[in-house]
C-alpha positions as CSV (number, residue, x, y, z in Angstrom):
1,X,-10.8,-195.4,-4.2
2,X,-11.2,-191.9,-5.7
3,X,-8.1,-190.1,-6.5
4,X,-7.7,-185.9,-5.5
5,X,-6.6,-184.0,-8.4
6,X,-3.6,-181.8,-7.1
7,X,-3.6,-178.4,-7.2
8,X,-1.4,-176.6,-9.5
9,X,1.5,-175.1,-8.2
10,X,1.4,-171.4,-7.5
11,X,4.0,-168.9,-8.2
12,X,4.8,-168.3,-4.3
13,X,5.1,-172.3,-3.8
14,X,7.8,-172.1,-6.7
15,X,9.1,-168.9,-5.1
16,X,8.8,-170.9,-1.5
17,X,10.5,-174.1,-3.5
18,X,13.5,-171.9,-4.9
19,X,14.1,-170.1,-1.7
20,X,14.7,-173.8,0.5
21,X,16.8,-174.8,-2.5
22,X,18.8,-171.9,-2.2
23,X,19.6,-172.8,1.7
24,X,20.1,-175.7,1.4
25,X,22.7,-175.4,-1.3
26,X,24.6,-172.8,0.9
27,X,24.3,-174.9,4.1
28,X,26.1,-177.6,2.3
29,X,28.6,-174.4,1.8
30,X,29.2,-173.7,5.1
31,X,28.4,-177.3,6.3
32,X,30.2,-177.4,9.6
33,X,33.9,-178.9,9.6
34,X,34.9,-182.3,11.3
35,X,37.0,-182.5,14.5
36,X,40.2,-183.9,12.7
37,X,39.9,-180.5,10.2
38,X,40.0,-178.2,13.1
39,X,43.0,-180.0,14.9
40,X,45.3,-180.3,11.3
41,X,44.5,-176.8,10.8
42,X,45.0,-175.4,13.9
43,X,48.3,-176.8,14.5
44,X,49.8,-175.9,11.4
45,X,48.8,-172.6,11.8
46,X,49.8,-172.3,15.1
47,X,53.4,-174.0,14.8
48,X,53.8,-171.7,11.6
49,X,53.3,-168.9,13.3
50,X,55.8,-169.8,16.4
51,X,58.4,-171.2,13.7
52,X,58.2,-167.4,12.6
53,X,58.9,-165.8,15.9
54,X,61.5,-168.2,16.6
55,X,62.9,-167.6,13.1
56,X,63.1,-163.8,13.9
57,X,64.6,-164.3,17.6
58,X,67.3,-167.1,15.7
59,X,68.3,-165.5,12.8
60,X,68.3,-161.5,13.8
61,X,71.7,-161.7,15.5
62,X,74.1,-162.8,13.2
63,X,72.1,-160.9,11.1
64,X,72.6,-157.7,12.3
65,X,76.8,-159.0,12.5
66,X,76.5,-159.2,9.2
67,X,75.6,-155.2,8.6
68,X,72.1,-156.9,7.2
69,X,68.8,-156.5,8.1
70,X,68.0,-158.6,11.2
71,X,63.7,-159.0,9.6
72,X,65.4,-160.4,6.5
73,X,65.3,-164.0,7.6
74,X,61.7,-163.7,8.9
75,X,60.5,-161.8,6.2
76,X,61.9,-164.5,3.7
77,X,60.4,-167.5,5.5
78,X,57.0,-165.3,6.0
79,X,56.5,-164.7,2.6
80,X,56.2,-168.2,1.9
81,X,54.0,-168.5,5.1
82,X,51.6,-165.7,3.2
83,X,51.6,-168.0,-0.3
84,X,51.4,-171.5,2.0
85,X,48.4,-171.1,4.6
86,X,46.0,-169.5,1.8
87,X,47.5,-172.4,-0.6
88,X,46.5,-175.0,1.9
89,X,43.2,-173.7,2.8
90,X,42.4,-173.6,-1.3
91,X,43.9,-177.2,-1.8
92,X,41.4,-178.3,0.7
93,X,38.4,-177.7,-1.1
94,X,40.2,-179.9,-3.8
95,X,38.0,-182.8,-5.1
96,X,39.6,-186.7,-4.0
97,X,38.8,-187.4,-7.3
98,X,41.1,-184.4,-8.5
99,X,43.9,-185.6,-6.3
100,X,43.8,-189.1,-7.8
101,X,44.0,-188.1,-11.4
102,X,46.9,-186.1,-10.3
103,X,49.3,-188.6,-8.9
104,X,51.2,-189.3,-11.7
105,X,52.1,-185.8,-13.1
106,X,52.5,-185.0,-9.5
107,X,55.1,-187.5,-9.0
108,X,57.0,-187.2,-12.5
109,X,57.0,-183.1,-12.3
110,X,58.9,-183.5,-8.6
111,X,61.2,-186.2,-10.1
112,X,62.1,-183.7,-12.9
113,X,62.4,-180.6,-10.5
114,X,64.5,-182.6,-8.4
115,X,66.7,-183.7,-11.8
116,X,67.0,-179.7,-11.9
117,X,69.7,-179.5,-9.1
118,X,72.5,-181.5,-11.4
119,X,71.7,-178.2,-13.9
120,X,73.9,-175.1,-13.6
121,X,70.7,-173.8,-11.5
122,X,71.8,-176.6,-8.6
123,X,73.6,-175.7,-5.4
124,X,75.8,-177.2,-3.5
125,X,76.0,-176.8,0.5
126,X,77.9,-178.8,2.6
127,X,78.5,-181.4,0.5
128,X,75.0,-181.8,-0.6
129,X,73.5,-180.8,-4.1
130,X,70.1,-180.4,-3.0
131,X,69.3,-177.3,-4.1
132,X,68.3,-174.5,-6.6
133,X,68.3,-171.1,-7.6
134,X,65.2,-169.2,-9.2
135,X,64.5,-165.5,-9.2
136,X,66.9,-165.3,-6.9
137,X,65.2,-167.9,-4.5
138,X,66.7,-170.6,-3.1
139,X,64.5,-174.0,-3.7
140,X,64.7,-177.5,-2.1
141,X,63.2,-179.5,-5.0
142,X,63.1,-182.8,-3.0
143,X,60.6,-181.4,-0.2
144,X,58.0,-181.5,-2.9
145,X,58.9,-185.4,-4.0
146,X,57.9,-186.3,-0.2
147,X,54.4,-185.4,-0.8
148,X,54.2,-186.7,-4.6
149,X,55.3,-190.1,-3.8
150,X,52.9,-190.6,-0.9
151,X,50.0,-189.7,-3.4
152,X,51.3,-191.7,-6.3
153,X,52.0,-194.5,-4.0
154,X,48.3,-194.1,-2.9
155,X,47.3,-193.9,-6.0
156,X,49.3,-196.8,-7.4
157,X,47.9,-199.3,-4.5
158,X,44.4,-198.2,-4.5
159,X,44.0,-199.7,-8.2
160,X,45.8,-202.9,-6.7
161,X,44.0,-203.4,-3.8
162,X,42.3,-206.8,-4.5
163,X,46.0,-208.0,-5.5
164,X,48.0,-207.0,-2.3
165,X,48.2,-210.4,-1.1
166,X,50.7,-211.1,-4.0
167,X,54.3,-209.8,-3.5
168,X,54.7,-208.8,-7.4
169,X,51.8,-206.5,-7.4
170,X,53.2,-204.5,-4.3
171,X,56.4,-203.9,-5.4
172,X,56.1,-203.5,-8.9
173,X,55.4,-200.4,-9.9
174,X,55.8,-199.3,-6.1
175,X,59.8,-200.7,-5.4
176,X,61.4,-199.3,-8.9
177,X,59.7,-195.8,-8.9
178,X,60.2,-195.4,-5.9
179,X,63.4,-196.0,-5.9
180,X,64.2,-194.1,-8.6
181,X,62.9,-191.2,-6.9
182,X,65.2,-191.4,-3.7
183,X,67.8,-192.4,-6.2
184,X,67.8,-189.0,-7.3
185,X,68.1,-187.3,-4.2
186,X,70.8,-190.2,-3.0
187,X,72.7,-188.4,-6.5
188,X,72.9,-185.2,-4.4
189,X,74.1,-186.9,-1.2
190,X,71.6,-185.7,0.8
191,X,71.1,-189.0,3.0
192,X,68.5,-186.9,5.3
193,X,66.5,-186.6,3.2
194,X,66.1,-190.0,1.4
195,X,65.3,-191.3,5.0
196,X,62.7,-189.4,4.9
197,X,61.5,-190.8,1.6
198,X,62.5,-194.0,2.6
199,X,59.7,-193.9,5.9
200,X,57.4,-192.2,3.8
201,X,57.3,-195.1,1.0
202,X,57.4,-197.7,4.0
203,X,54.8,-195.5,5.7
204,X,52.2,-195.9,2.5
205,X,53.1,-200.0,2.1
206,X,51.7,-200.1,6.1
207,X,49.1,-198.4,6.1
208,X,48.2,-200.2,2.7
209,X,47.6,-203.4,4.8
210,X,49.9,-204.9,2.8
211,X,50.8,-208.8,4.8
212,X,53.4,-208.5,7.1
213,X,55.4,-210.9,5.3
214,X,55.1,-208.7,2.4
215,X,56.0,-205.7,4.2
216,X,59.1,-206.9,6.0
217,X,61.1,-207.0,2.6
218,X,61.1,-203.8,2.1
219,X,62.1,-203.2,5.4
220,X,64.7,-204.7,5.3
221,X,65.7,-203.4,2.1
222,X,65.7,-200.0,3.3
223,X,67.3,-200.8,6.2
224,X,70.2,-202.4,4.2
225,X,70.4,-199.3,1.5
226,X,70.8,-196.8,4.5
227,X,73.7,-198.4,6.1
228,X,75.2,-199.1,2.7
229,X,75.5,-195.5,1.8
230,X,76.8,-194.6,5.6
231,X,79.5,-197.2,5.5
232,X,80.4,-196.1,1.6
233,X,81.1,-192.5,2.9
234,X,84.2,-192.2,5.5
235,X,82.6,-188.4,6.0
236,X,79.1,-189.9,7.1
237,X,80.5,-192.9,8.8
238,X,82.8,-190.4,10.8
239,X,79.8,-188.5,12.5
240,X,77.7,-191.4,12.8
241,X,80.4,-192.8,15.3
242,X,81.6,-189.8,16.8
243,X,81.3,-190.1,20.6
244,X,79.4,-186.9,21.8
245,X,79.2,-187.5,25.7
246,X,82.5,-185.8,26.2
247,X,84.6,-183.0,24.9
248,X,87.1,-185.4,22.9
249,X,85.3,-184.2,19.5
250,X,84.3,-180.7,20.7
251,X,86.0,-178.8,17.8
252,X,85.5,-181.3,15.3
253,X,82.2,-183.5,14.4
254,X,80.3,-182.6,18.0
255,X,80.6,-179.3,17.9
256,X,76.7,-178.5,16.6
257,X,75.6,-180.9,19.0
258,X,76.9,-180.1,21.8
259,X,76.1,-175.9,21.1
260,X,72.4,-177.5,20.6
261,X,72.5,-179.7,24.4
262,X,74.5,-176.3,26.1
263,X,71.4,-174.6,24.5
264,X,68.2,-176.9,25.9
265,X,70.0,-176.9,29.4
266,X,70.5,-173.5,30.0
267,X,66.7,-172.9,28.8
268,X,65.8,-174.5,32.4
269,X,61.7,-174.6,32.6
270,X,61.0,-171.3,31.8
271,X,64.0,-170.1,29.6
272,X,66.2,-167.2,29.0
273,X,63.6,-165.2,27.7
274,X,62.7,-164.8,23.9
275,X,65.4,-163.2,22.1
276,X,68.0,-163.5,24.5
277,X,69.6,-167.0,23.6
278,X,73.7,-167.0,23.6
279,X,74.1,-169.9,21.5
280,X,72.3,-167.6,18.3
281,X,75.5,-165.2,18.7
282,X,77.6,-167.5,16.4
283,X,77.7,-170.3,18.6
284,X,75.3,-172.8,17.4
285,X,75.6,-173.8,13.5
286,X,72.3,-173.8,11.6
287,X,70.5,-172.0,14.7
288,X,67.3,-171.0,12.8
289,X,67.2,-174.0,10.5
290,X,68.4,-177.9,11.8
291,X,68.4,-176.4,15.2
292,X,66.1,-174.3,15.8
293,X,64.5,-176.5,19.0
294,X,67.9,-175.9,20.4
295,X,66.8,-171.9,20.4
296,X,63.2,-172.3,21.5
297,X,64.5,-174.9,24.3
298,X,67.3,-172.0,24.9
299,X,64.5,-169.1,25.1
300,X,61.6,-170.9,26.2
301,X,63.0,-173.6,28.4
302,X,61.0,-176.9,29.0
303,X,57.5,-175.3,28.8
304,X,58.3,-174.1,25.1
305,X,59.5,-177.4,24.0
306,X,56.5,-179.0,25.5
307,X,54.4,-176.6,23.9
308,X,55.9,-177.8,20.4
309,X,55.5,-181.2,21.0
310,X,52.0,-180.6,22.1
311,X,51.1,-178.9,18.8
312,X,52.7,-182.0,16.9
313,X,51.1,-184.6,19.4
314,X,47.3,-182.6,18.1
315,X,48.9,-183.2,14.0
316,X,49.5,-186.6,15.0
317,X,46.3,-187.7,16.5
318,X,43.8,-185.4,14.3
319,X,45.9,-187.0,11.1
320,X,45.7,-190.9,12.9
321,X,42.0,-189.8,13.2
322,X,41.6,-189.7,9.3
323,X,43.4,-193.2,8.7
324,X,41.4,-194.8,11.1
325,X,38.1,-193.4,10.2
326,X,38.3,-193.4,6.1
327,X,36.7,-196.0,3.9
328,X,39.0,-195.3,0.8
329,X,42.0,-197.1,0.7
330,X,43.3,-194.1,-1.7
331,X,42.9,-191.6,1.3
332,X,44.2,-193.8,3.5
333,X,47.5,-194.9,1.9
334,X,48.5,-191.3,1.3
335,X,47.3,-189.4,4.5
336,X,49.2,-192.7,6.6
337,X,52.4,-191.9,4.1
338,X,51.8,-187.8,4.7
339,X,51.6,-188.5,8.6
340,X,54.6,-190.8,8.6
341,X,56.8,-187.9,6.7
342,X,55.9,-184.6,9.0
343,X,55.6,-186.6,12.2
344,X,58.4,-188.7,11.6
345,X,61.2,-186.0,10.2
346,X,59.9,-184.1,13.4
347,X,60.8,-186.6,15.8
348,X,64.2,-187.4,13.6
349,X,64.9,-183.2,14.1
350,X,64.2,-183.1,17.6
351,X,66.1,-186.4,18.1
352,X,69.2,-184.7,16.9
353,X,69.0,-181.4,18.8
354,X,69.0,-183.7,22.2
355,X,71.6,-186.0,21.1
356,X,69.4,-188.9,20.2
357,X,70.8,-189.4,16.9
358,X,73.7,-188.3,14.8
359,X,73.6,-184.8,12.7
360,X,71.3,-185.9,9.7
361,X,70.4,-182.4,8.1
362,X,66.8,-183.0,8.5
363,X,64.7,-179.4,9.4
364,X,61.9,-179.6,11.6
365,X,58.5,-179.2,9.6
366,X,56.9,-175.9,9.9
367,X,59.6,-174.1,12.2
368,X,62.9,-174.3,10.7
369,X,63.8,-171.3,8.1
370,X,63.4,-172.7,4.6
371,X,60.5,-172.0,2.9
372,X,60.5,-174.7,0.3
373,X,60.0,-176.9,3.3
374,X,57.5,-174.9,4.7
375,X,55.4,-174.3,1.6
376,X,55.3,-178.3,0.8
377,X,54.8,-179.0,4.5
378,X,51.6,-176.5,4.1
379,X,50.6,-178.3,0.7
380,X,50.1,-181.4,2.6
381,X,48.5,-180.1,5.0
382,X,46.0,-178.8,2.8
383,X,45.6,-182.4,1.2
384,X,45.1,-183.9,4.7
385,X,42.3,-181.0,5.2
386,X,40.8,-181.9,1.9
387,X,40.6,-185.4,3.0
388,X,39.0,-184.4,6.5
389,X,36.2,-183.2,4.8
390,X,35.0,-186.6,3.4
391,X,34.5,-187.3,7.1
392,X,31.2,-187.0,8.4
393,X,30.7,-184.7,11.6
394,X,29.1,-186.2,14.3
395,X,25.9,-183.8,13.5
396,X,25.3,-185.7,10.1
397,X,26.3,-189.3,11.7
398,X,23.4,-189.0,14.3
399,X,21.0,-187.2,11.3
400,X,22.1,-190.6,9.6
401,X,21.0,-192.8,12.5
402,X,17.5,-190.6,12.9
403,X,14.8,-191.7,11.1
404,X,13.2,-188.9,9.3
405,X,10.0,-187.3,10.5
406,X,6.9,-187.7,8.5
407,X,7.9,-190.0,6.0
408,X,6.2,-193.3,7.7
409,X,2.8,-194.7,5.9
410,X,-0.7,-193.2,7.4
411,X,-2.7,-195.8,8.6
412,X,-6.3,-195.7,9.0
C-alpha cells in the first residue's frame, strides 16, 4: 500500500478555507429562530402595543379633567415600553449559563429593593406600601421579586435535583427564602401580590417534578397563609364577602365592580368604539390600570376581549412549548415558574373585571398602566426568549436525523 503525499496547501485554498469559516460563523448568527421564540415575542409585542392604545383611550379623559395633558399617561407607560422591548430582545441573547450564576444576586438585590418601600422613599396607596419614588418615578419594587424568585428557585432545585425525592431538600432553602420574600411584600399589605408569589413559588416546585406528596404541603401551606391574612384584616375580609349580584353594596365595596360589569356589557360584540367608553369619565376606579379589560370590553366589545385572550392563549402555549421540550431542569423550573406568574396574574385580573373573584389589586401583565410592571413583565420575556433559543428548529432536528453526505468508507 503506497501512501500519496498531499499537496501543500495554496494560498487561494486558505483564502477558500477562511471564506466558508466566515459563513459559517455568521449563519450561526442569523441561525433561524424556533417556533416557541416567534409566538413569546410576538405576543408581547403585540399586547404591549394594544395595552398602549388602550392606555391612551383609558387614561386621556380624566386627564384632560384634570387641566393635564391627556398623552401624559401613554407617554409614561411608552417610555418604559421604549427601555422594555429593546431590554428583552438584548436579555435574550443572554448565555443560560449567565442566568444561572445570576440567581442569587438576582434574588437578594429584589429582596433589598423591595426593603426600600419601608424607607422615606416608600408610598403608600390605598392602604398598601408597595411602592417608591425615584427621579420622580414611581416604582413597584415587588414586580421585579416575581421574576427573581422563579430563577433562584430554578436555580436552587437544579443543584438538588438527584435529592427531590426527600422533603428536606425541597423545602429547605426553597420554603424559608421564599418566604421571606413574600414576607416582605405581606409587610406592605399588598395581599395581591404575594398571591402571585405564592403561585409563582408553587409554580417552580411543579414543574420541578417534585412527588406529589411533597408538593401538596406547600399547597396547603399557602392555601392556609392566604386565608389567614384575609380573615386577620376586617377591611379584606369585608370585600371578600361583599355580595356583588345586587345593588345592596353599590356605593360601598361593589362599586369598581360593578362600573367594570356595566362596562363589558355595554361593549356588546363589536363595542362602543375606541375612545368612546363612558365608564373612563370618572366612573370606573383604576380604568387604565386593575381595570383596564373593563375599557377594552367597553370599546371593543367581545371581539376585543377575545383578541386579548387570544394573544395570552399564543404566551401560554409557545411558553408550555419550552417546558415540555427542554432537557435542563434549570430552564424548566424557571420558564414553568415565569409562565405560572404572567398567565396566572392575567387570568386573576380578568377574573376580577367579570366578577369572578373579589377586588385583589392585581394589574393585568403587559396592558395595565404601570411601567414597573410592564418593564419586569418584558424582562421575563426576554428570559423565556433566551431560553427558546436552546431549542432546536425543526431545520437542525431533521439535519440531525440526516446522515451526512460523503462521509461513508469507499469500497473497492
Amino acid at each position: 500500500m503506497t501512501q500519496v503525499a498531499r499537496p501543500p496547501r495554496s494560498e487561494s485554498g486558505r483564502t477558500s478555507s477562511g471564506g466558508l469559516a466566515a459563513r459559517v460563523s455568521l449563519g450561526r448568527r442569523f441561525t433561524p429562530v424556533s417556533t416557541e421564540f416567534l409566538m413569546i415575542a410576538s405576543a408581547a409585542l403585540m399586547l404591549t402595543i394594544f395595552g398602549l392604545v388602550m392606555v391612551l383611550s383609558a387614561t386621556s379623559a380624566t386627564a384632560v379633567s384634570k387641566g393635564e395633558n391627556p398623552m401624559d399617561g401613554a407617554l409614561r407607560q411608552g417610555i418604559f415600553a421604549v427601555l422594555g422591548i429593546p431590554l428583552m430582545f438584548l436579555i435574550s441573547r443572554l448565555p443560560i449559563a449567565f442566568l444561572k450564576r445570576m440567581a442569587w444576586p438576582a434574588l437578594f438585590g429584589s429582596i433589598a429593593l423591595q426593603m426600600l418601600v419601608f424607607t422615606p422613599l416608600g408610598i403608600e396607596d390605598g392602604g398598601n406600601r408597595n411602592w417608591i419614588m425615584i427621579a420622580g418615578f414611581t416604582l413597584q419594587p415587588s414586580e421585579f421579586l416575581k421574576l427573581a424568585l422563579a430563577l433562584w428557585v430554578g436555580y436552587v432545585l437544579l443543584r438538588k435535583q438527584t435529592m427531590l425525592g426527600t422533603w428536606h431538600q425541597v423545602f429547605i432553602p426553597v420554603v424559608p427564602v421564599g418566604a421571606l420574600a413574600i414576607g416582605t411584600v405581606i409587610a406592605g399589605k399588598d395581599l395581591g401580590t404575594a398571591m402571585v408569589l405564592v403561585i409563582v413559588l408553587l409554580g417552580c416546585l411543579f414543574f420541578s417534578g417534585v412527588k406529589l406528596r411533597l408538593f401538596i404541603l406547600p399547597v396547603l401551606l399557602g392555601v392556609v397563609a392566604v386565608i389567614a391574612l384575609a380573615v386577620t384584616s376586617p377591611d379584606r375580609m369585608r370585600r371578600i364577602t361583599a355580595t356583588c349580584s345586587d345593588m345592596s353594596a353599590y356605593t360601598g365595596d361593589c362599586y369598581q365592580s360593578i362600573h367594570g360589569i356595566w362596562g363589558m356589557a355595554s361593549g356588546g360584540i363589536f363595542g362602543v368604539g375606541l375612545g368612546n367608553s363612558q365608564e373612563k369619565y370618572g366612573w370606573l376606579p383604576a380604568a387604565g390600570n386593575d381595570f383596564i379589560f373593563a375599557i377594552v370590553g367597553e370599546e371593543l366589545g367581545l371581539i376585543g376581549c377575545i383578541v386579548v385572550l387570544a394573544l395570552f392563549t399564543l404566551f401560554t402555549v409557545g411558553a408550555f412549548h419550552i417546558i415540555r421540550k427542554t432537557d435542563d431542569p434549570f430552564i424548566r423550573v424557571a420558564a414553568g415558574g415565569i409562565t405560572v406568574w404572567i398567565t396566572g396574574q392575567a387570568v386573576f385580573n380578568i377574573g376580577v373585571v367579570i366578577g369572578l373573584f373579589p377586588v385583589m389589586g392585581v394589574p393585568l401583565p403587559f396592558m395595565s398602566q404601570g411601567g414597573t410592571a410592564l418593564l419586569a413583565v418584558l424582562i421575563a420575556c426576554g428570559v423565556l426568549l433566551s431560553f427558546a433559543r436552546t431549542l432546536k428548529v425543526p431545520e437542525a432536528r431533521a439535519a440531525e436525523r440526516t446522515p451526512s453526505a460523503g462521509r461513508g468508507r469507499v469500497t473497492r
